[in-house]
C-alpha positions in Angstrom: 63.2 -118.7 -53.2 62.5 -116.3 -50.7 59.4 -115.0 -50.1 58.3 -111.1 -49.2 55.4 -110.0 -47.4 53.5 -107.6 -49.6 53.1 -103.9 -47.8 49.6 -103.5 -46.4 47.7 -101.3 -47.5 45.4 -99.5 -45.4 41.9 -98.4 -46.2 42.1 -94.1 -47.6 41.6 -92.2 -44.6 43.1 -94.5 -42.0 44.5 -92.2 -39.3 48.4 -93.2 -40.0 47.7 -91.7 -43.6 45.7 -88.6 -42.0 48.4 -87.9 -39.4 51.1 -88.1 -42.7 49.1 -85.2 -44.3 49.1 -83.1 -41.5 52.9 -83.1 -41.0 53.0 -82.4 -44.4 50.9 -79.4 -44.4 52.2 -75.4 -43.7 50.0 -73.4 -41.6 47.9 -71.0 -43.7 48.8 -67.2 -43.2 45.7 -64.6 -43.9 46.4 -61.3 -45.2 46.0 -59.7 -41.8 48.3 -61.7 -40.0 51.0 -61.2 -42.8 50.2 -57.5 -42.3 50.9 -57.7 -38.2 53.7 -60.0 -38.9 55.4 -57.3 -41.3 54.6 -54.0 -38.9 56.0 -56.5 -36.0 59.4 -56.8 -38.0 61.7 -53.8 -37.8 61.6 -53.1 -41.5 57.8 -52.8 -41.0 58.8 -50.3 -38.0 61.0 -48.4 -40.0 58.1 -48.1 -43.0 55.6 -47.2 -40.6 57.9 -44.4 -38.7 58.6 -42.8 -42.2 55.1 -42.9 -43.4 54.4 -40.6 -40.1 57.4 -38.5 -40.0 56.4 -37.7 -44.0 52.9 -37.1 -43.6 54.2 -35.4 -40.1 56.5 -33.0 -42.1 54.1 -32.0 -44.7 51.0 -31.3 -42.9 53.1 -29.2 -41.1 54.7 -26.8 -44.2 51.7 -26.9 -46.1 49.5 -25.8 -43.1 52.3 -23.5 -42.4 52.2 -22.4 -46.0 48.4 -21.7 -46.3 48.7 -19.3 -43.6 51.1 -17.5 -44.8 50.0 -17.2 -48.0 46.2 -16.3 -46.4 48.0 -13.9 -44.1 50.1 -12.0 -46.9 46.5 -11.7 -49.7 44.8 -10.5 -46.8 46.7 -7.7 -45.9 47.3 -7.3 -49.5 44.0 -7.0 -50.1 43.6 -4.6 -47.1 46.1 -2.2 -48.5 44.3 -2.4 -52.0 41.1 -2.6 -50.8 39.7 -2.5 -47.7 41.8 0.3 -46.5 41.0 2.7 -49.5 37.5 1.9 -49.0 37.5 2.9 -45.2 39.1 6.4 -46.0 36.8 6.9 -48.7 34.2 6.8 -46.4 35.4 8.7 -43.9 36.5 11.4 -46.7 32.6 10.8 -47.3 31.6 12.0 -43.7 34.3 14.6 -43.7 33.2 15.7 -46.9 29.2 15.9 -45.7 30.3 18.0 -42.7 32.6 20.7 -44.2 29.7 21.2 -47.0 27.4 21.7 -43.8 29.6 24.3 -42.0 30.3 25.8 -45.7 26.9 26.7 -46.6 25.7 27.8 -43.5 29.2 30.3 -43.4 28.4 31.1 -46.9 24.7 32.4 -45.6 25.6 34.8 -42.9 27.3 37.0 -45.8 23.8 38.1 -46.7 23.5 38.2 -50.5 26.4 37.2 -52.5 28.0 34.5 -50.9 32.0 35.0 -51.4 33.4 32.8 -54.3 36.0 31.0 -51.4 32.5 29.8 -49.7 30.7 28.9 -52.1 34.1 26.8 -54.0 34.5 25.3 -50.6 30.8 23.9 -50.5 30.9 23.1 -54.4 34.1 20.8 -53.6 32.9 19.5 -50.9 29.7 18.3 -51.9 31.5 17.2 -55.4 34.6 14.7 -53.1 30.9 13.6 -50.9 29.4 12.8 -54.6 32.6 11.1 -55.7 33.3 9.3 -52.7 29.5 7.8 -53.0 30.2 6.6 -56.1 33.4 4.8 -54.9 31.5 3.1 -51.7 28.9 1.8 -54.1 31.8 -0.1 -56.3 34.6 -0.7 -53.5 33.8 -4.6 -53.6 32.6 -6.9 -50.9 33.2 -5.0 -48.1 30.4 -3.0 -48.8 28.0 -5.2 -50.9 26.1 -6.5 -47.9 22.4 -5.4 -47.3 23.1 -3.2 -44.7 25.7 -1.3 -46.3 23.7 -0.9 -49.2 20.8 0.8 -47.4 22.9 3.3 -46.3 24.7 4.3 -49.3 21.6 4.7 -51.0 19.6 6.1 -48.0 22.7 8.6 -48.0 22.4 9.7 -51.8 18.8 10.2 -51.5 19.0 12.3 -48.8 22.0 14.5 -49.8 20.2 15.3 -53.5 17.3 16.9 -51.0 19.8 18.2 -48.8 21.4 20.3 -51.9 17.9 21.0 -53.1 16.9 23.0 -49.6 20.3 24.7 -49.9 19.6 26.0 -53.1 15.9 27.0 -51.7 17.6 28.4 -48.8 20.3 30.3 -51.3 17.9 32.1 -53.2 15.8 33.3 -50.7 18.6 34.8 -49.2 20.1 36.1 -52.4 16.7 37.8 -52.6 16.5 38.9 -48.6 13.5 36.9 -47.8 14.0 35.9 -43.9 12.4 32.1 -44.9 15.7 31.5 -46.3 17.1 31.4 -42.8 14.3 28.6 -42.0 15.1 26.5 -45.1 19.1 26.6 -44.2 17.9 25.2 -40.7 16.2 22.4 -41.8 18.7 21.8 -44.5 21.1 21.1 -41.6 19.4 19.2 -39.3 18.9 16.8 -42.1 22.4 16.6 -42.5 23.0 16.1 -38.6 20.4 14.1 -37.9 19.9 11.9 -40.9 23.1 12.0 -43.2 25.6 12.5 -41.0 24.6 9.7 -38.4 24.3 7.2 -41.6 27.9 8.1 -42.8 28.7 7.7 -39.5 27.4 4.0 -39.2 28.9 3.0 -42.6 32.3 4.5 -41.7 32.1 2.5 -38.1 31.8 -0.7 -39.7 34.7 -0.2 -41.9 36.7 0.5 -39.0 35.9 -2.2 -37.6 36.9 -4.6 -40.4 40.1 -2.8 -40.8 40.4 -3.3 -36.8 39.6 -6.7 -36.8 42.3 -7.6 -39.5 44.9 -5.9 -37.9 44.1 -7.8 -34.3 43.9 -11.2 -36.2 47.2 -10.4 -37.8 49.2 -9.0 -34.6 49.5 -12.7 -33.0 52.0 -15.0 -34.4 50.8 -18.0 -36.5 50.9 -20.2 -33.5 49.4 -22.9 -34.8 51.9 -23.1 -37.9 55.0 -22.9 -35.2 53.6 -25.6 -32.8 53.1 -28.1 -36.2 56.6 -27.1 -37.0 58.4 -27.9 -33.5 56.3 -31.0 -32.9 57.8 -32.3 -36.4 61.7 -31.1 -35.5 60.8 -33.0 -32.0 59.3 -36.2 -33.5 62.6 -35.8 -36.4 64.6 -36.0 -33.5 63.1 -38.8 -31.6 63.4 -40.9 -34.7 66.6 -40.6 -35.4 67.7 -41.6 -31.6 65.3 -44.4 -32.5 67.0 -45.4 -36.1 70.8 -44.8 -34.0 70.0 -47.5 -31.9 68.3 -50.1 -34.4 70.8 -49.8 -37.0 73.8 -48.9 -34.5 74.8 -46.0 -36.6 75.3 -42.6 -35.0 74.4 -40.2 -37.7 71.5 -40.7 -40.3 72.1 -38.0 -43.0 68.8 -37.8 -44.5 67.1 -37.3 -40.9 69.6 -35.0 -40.6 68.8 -32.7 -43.7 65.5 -33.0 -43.2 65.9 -31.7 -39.3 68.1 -28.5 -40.5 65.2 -27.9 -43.3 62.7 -28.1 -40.0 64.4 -26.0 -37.8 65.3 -23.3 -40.4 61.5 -23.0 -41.0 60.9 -22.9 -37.6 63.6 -20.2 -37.1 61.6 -18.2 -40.2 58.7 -18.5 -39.1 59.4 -17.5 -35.9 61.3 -14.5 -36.7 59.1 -13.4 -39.5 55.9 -14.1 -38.2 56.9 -11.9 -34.7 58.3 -9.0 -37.2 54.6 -9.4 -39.1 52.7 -9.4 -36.0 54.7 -6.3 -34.4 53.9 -4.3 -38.0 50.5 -5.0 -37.8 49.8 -4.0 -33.9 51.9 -1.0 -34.9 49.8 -0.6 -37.9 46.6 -0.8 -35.2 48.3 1.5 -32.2 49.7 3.8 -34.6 47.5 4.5 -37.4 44.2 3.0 -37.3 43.7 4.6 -33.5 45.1 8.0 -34.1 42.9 7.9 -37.7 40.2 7.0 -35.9 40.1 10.1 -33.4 41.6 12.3 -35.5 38.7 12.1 -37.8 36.3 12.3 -35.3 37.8 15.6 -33.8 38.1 17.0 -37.5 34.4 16.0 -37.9 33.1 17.4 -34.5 35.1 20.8 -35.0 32.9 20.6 -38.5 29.8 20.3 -36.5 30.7 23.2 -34.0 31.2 25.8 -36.9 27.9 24.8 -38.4 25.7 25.4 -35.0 27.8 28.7 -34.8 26.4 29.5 -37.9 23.0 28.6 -37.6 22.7 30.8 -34.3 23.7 33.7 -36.3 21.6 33.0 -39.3 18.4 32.5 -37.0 19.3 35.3 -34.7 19.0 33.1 -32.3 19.1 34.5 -28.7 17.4 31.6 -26.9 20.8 30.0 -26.6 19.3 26.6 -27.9 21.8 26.4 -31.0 25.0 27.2 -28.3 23.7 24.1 -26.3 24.6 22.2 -29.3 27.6 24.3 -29.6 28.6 23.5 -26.0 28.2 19.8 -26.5 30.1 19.9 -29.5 33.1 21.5 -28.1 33.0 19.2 -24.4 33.2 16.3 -27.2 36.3 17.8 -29.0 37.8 19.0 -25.9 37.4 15.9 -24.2 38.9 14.0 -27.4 41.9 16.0 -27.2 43.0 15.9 -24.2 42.9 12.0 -23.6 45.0 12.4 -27.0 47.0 9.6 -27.0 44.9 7.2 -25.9 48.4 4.9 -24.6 51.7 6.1 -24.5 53.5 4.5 -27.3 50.8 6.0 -29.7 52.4 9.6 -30.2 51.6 9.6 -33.9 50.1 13.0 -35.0 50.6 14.8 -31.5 51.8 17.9 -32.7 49.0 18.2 -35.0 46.8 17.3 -31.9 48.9 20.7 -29.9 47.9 22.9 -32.1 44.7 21.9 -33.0 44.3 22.5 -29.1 45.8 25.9 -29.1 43.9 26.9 -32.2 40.7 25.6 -30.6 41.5 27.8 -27.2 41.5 30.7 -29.3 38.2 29.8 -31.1 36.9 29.5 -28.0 37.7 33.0 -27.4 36.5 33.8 -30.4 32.9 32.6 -30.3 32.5 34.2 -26.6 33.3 38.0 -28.1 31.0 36.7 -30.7 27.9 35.8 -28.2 28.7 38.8 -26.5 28.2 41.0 -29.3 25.3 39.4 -30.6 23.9 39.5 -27.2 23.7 43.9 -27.6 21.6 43.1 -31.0 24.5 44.1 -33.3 24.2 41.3 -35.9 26.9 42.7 -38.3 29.8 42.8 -36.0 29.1 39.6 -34.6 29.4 38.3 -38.2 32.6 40.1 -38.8 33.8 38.0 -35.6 32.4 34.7 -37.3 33.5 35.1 -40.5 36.0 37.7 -40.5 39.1 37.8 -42.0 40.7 38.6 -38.6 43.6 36.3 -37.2 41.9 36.2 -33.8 38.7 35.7 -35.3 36.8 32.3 -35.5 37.1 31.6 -39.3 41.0 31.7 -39.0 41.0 29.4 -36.0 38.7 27.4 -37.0 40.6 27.1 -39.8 44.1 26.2 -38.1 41.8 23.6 -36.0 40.7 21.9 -39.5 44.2 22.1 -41.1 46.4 20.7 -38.3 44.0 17.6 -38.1 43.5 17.2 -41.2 47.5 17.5 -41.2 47.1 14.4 -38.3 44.8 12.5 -40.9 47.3 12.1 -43.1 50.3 11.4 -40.8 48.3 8.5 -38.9 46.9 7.1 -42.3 50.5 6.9 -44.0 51.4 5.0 -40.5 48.8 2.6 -41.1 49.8 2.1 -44.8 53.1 1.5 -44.1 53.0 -0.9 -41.2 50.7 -3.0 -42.9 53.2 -2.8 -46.6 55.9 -3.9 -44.0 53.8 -6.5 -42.2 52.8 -8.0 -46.0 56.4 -7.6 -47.5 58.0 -9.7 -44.5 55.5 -12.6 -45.7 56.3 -12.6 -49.2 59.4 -14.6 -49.4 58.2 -17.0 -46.6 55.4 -18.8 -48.3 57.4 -20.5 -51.3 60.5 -20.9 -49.3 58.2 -23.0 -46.7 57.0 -25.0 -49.9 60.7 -25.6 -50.7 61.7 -26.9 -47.4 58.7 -29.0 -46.7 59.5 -30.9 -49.8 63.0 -31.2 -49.4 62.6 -32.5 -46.0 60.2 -34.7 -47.2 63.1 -35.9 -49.6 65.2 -36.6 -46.7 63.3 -38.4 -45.0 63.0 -41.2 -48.0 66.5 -40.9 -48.4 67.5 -41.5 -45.2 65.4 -44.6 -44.4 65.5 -46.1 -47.3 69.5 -47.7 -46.8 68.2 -49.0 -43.9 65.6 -50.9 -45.5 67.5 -52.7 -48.6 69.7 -54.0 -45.1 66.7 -56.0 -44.3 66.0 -57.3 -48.0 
């Protein structure tokens, strides 16, 4: 019989047992190193670099996308909105300085007035009223608290302004010489309260139209730069895939560049196109509008201290100082008429405002002259005659040919902000469409490449 030695057995714990365990044992791997292990590995690099490139790609359309869209409703909105309010306000000041010159016109026919005179202050008090009324409800523009005060400081003052006409219109009617005195102060409450009102509510809507149209006349350059630094980073990655997966061509990366660089192209060319409209739609109307109005409204102002010195007999000459300050105003206005030289809009409306002015000129000279000798009536036959070389008739063609420049420059301004809108319309869903298509690629090109490392 053979005897075996019977295995020791070592007391649990010994350290040959321990040391057994240990070999035994796999490292433990925490959530965080898995995580650095995986972004180490190329399929985490490839995950990571479409994550970016996506995100990338659709910041950029949808950023590109919410300007255009904000760019097109704006100058929707300006053509709707904003714009009609600004010429109804400016018909408003218009409007409050022909009824001026009209009624003080209408007084130096003693009596009577002539039906022409007194439809020409009826209508132009009625398009002031009207144009009131449409201020008060245009919307925003016009709802804030200073606007307010003026619109309703401007109706209060033009119902006593038509009150002291009236006063002033009877008392004529009647030939009492206080109606003279009440047609006075009736018009320096128009030039000195009303008129300088309409003319701060009409500045500020210039000035919003003015500001749109500067905001709009640069291209969207923070849209385009988003755009080329996702075609750039679209190219880098695909040199970057070409040499991990030793694979020229990556066609998803591919589709998704062309969708990136026709948006770019788009946007470029449409948001240059947009911008041009809209500085054209600033150099060509809103300008010439601007001073066209003015002169129309000065010209307005002229005819009534023309007026008034012949209703108050005035001889002191304080009504042509007025009349002198008036016309250096409309003369200098003219003349630096356009203020650039690609702004010709309206400039033969602007000539013969000039040449009808000239002989108005003339005009109110022989009328001053006459006056001068004490011969009241023929000095009103100059003023108000129905004589082609007298000052109603060329302060007439002076009205009509800017008014005839009002219209030109504002139809300028319409249409090069329509054309500035319209070139936007089509670019906002088409950047949608891209963006997501590229997006598309993008998965569909890197995703191959993954299942290779699966």
């Amino acid at each position: 019989m053979v005897l075996r030695k019977a295995p020791s057995i070592e007391p649990h714990g010994s350290p040959a047992s321990t040391a057994g365990a240990k070999d035994d044992v796999e490292p433990v791997m925490t959530p965080w190193k898995e995580l650095r292990a995986f972004l180490a590995s190329t399929p985490g690099k490839l995950t990571v670099l479409g994550a970016l490139l996506t995100l990338l790609t659709l910041t950029a359309g949808f950023v590109a996308a919410s300007i255009v869209n904000a760019s097109e409703a704006t100058l929707d909105t300006m053509l709707a909105e904003t714009e009609p309010l600004a010429y109804s306000t400016r018909s408003l000041y218009t409007s409050l300085s022909v009824a001026d010159a009209a009624a003080t016109t209408a007084f130096i026919s003693g009596g009577l007035e002539p039906p022409e005179l007194q439809d020409r202050y009826a209508q132009a008090m009625a398009t002031a009223s009207s144009d009131l009324v449409y201020a008060s409800t245009g919307g925003p523009a016009v709802r804030d608290p200073n606007s307010r005060r003026l619109l309703s400081s401007i109706a209060t003052d033009l119902s006593a302004y038509a009150g002291v006409i009236s006063t002033a219109r009877a008392n004529n009617r009647a030939g009492n010489p206080v109606g003279a005195s009440y047609l006075s102060e009736a018009s320096t409450l128009m030039q000195n309260r009303i008129l300088p009102m309409a003319r701060q509510l009409l500045a500020q809507q210039e000035t919003r139209i003015a500001d749109i149209q500067r905001s709009y006349s640069r291209p969207p350059w923070l849209a385009l730069g988003l755009i080329f630094v996702s075609l750039v980073a679209l190219v880098f990655a695909q040199i970057t895939i070409a040499r991990i997966s030793r694979r020229k061509f990556n066609l998803g990366l591919i589709l998704t560049s062309s969708c990136t660089a026709i948006l770019l192209v788009w946007m470029l060319v449409a948001g240059l196109i947009s911008s041009v409209d809209a500085r054209r739609a600033l150099t060509e109307g809103a300008r010439p509008l601007h001073d066209l109005a003015a002169g129309r409204i000065l010209a307005q102002q002229a005819r009534t201290q023309e007026m008034l010195k012949l209703a108050r007999r005035d001889s002191d000459g304080d009504y042509d100082e007025i009349f002198d300050d008036k016309s250096r105003q409309f003369g200098d206005l003219l003349s630096h008429y356009p203020g650039d030289v690609d702004q010709r809009v309206g400039q033969d409306e602007v000539t013969n405002a000039q040449e009808a002015w000239t002989r108005w000129l003339s005009a109110h000279e022989r009328m001053n002259a006459i006056l001068g000798t004490g011969d009241f009536d023929s000095a009103a036959t100059v003023a108000i005659g129905p004589g082609p070389d007298d000052s109603a008739a060329q302060f007439a063609a002076v009205n009509d040919a800017l008014n005839d420049g009002i219209e030109i420059a504002r139809d300028h301004l319409r249409s090069n902000v329509a054309s500035a809108a319209g070139v936007l319309t089509a670019l906002g869903p088409v950047t949608l469409g891209l963006t997501l298509v590229g997006s598309g690629g993008i998965i569909i090109g890197l995703w191959p490449r993954l299942r290779e490392y699966q």
